[in-house]
C-alpha positions as CSV (number, residue, x, y, z in Angstrom):
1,X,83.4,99.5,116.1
2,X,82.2,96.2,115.1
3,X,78.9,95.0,114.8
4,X,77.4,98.8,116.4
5,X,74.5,99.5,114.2
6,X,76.6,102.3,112.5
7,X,75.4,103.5,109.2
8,X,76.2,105.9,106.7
9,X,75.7,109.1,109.1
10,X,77.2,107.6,111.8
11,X,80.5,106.6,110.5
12,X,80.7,110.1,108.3
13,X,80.8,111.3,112.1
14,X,83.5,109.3,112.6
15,X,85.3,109.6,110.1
16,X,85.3,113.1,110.3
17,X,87.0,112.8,113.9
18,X,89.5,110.3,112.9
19,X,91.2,112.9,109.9
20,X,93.7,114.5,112.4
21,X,94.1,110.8,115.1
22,X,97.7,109.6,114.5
23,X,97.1,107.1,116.9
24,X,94.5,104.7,115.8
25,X,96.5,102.2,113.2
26,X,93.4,99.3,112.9
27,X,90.1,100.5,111.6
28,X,87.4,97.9,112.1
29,X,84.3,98.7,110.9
30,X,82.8,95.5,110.3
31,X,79.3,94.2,110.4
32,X,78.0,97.6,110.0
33,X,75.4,98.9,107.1
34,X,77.5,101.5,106.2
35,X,76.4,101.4,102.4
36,X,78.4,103.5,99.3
37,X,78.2,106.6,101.1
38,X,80.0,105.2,104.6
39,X,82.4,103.9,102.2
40,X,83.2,106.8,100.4
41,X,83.8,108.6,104.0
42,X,86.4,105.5,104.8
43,X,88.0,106.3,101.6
44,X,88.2,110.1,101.9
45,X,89.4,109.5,105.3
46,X,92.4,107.0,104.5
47,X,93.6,109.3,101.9
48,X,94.2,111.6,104.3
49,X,94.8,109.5,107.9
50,X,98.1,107.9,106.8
51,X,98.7,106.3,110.5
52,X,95.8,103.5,109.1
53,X,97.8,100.8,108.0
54,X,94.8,98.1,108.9
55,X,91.1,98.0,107.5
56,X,88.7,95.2,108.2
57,X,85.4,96.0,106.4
58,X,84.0,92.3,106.2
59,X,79.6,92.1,106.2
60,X,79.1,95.8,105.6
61,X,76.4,95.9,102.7
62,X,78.3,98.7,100.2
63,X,77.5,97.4,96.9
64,X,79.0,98.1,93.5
65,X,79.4,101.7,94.2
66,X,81.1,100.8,97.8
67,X,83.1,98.4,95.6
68,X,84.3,100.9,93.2
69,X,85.3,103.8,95.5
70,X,87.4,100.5,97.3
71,X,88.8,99.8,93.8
72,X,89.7,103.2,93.1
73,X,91.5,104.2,96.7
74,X,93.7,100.8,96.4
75,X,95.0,101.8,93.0
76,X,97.3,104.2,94.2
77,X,97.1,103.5,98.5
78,X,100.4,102.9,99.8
79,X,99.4,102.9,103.7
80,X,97.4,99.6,104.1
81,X,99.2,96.8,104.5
């Protein structure tokens, strides 16, 4: 999904229809604005979506809110390697 224009409704979309994949291990969402919101719905999904085990989120704008919904999730995330 690199570099697609995606934004914040776009990849809740997603998101949403990735909760029950168990097949998809590498998320790559780079290069997209998907701003604090998008990456609260990448959060909220990998909590969940424990098949994940890669996440590249390089150039995607979330700012400190983005950052600390990241911060918080890798705390206690045992899936991403």
């Amino acid at each position: 999904m690199e570099s697609n224009c995606i934004d914040y409704d776009a990849v809740k979309i997603l998101m949403n229809a990735l909760k029950n994949n168990h097949t998809i291990k590498n998320l790559n969402i780079k290069q997209n604005n998907i701003g604090p919101g998008g990456t609260h719905s990448v959060v909220k999904l990998l909590k969940i979506n424990h098949t994940i085990t890669s996440l590249t989120l390089t150039h995607i704008c979330i700012g400190l809110e983005g950052i600390k919904y990241l911060a918080e999730f890798l705390k206690t995330n045992q899936t991403l390697v």
